[in-house]
Each structure stands twice: as structure tokens, then as C-alpha cells.
N, C-alpha and C positions, 0 to 999 in steps of 0.2 A: 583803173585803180592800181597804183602804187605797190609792190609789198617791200614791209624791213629787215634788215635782218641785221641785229645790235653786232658792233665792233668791238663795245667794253660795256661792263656790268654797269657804268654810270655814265655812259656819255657816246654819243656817234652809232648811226646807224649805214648801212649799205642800203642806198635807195635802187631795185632791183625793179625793171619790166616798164623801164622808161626810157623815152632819147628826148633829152631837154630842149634839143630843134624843133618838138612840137609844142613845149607849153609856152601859154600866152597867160599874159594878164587874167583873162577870161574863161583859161580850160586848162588846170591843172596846178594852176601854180597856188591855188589856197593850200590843197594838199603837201604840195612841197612844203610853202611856210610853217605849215603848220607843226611836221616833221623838223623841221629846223630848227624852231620853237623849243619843240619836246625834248631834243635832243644834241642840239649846240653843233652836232657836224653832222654830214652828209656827203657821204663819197660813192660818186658815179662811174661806174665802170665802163670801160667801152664806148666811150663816147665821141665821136666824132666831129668835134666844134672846130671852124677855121674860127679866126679875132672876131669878126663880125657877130657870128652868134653865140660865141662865150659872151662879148660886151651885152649883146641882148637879153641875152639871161640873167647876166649878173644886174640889168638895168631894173629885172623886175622887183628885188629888191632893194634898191632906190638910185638915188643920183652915183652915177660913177665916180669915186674920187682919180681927179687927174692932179700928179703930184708932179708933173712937170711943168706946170704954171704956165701950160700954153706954148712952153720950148716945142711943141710936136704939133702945132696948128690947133683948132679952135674945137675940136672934139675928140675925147679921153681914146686914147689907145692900150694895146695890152704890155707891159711891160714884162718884159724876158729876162729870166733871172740864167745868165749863162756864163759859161770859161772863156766864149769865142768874141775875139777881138773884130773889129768893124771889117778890117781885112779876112776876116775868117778863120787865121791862126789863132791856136789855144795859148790864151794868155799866159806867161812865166810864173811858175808855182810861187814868186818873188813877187811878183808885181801888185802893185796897191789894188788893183781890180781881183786880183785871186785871194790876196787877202783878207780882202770885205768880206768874199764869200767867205771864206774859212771863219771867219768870225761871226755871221750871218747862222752859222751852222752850229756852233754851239748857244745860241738862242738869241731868241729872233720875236721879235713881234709888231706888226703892222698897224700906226693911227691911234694908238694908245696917246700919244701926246700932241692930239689935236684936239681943238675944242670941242668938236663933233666926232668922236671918233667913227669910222666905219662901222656897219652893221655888222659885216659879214666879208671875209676874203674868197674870191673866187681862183680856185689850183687848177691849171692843167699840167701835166708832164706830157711835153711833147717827142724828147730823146731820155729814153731810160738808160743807164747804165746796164751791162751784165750781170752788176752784181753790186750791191749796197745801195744808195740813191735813197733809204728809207726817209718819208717824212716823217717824225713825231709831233705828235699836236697834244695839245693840256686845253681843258674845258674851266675856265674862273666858277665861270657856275657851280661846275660839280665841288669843283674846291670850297665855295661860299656854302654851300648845302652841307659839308663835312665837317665846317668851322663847329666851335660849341656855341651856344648862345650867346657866353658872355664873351667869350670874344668878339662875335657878330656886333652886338650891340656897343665894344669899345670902339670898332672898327668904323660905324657909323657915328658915331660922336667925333670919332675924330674927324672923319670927310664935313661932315655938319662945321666944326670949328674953325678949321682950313677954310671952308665956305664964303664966311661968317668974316673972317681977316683978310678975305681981296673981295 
């Protein structure tokens, strides 16, 4: 059994008194979803995943998206969001790859403009900084649940219309 313990008054809990190396399909992971469901994020503490069983975990909520189009061989690998250059040197605060990040960092959002977007992103932080590194995360749902009505209902007319003209 699982317990929560909320992150923000509308959105994200701290899933506590689990190591996700042991859920399967078949033992644990309805509870997870379900939690995910309710509450749009989930951050696990402590956890000790090498690629193979983040990719397994993150598989139980569905198909992996590989956006490398098979550049990395014929089964989805983890993609590392880092400063460190193929050689191992920290990229030049100048350089188009440190840049991305910097830009990545004042916001960011993943699969939004695929036809299918993602369910769900799976985060590990593998090297923490000493000091700063924070991620912030925004819930759509909670934002959608905040809207007033009539906005909601302009909102969907418009997606409706947009629809309706491709």
C-alpha cells in the first residue's frame, strides 16, 4: 500500500513507501495510475533506476515515445538533458547546445505538438547541482478546473471549430 503526501493544494503528490523496481503490470501499478489520475504528478524519492528500469516503468504507461526516429537503433532509449559534451567537457555558456538549455529553462514543454501527445513524462535527476537545479512543473488540469465556465465552454468551441476546418 502506497501513501501520499500532496505537493500543492491543487495538483502533485509525494508517492512514499515504494521502489518502482518492483511494480508490474499486475502488482502495484493500478495504484500508481490511479494517483496519477487524481493528481497529474508524482515524484518519487530515492529511487534507484539505472535506463533499463526507468524505460520499464515509464512502459507501464504505454508505448515509449522515441524521438530519435531510430538514430539510436530499433528500441527507445533515455534521453539526457546535460551541459556535457560527447567528449565530456562542459559545453561553452556561448555554445548553441548551452543555449537550448537556457532556453529550455525558461519553459519547456514536451509532445504537446504531436498528434498523439505523451501521456506522461518520466524525470530522473541523476547529478544534482549544490545549489539551484529546481524543476517547476504547471498542472493544465488544474488550470482547466480554475477556468470560469464561460470561458471553458468558449475554449471548447473553439477546439470544436479548429476541428471542424482541417
Amino acid at each position: 500500500m502506497i501513501s501520499l503526501r500532496a505537493l500543492h493544494p491543487r495538483f502533485g503528490v509525494e508517492v512514499q513507501d515504494v521502489d518502482v523496481r518492483s511494480i508490474t503490470a499486475n502488482d502495484g501499478y493500478a495504484e500508481i495510475r490511479a494517483a496519477f489520475e487524481a493528481h497529474s504528478l508524482l515524484l518519487f524519492r530515492d529511487q534507484h533506476l539505472d535506463d533499463a528500469a526507468h524505460l520499464r516503468f515509464g512502459a507501464l504507461f504505454g508505448p515509449v515515445e522515441d524521438r530519435s526516429m531510430g538514430r539510436n537503433g530499433p528500441e527507445p532509449r533515455m534521453d539526457n538533458v546535460t551541459n556535457l559534451r560527447e567528449d565530456g567537457a562542459v559545453a561553452a555558456a556561448d555554445s548553441l547546445h548551452a543555449l537550448n538549455l537556457t532556453a529550455n529553462q525558461l519553459w519547456h514543454t514536451d509532445s504537446t505538438f504531436l498528434p498523439v501527445p505523451a501521456l506522461a513524462n518520466l524525470l530522473a535527476a541523476r547529478v544534482l547541482p549544490s545549489m539551484g537545479g529546481e524543476t517547476q512543473l504547471v498542472s493544465t488540469r488544474a488550470a482547466w478546473r480554475d477556468l470560469p465556465d464561460e470561458l471553458r465552454a468558449r475554449a471548447r468551441t473553439a477546439v470544436l471549430r479548429h476541428r471542424l476546418s482541417h
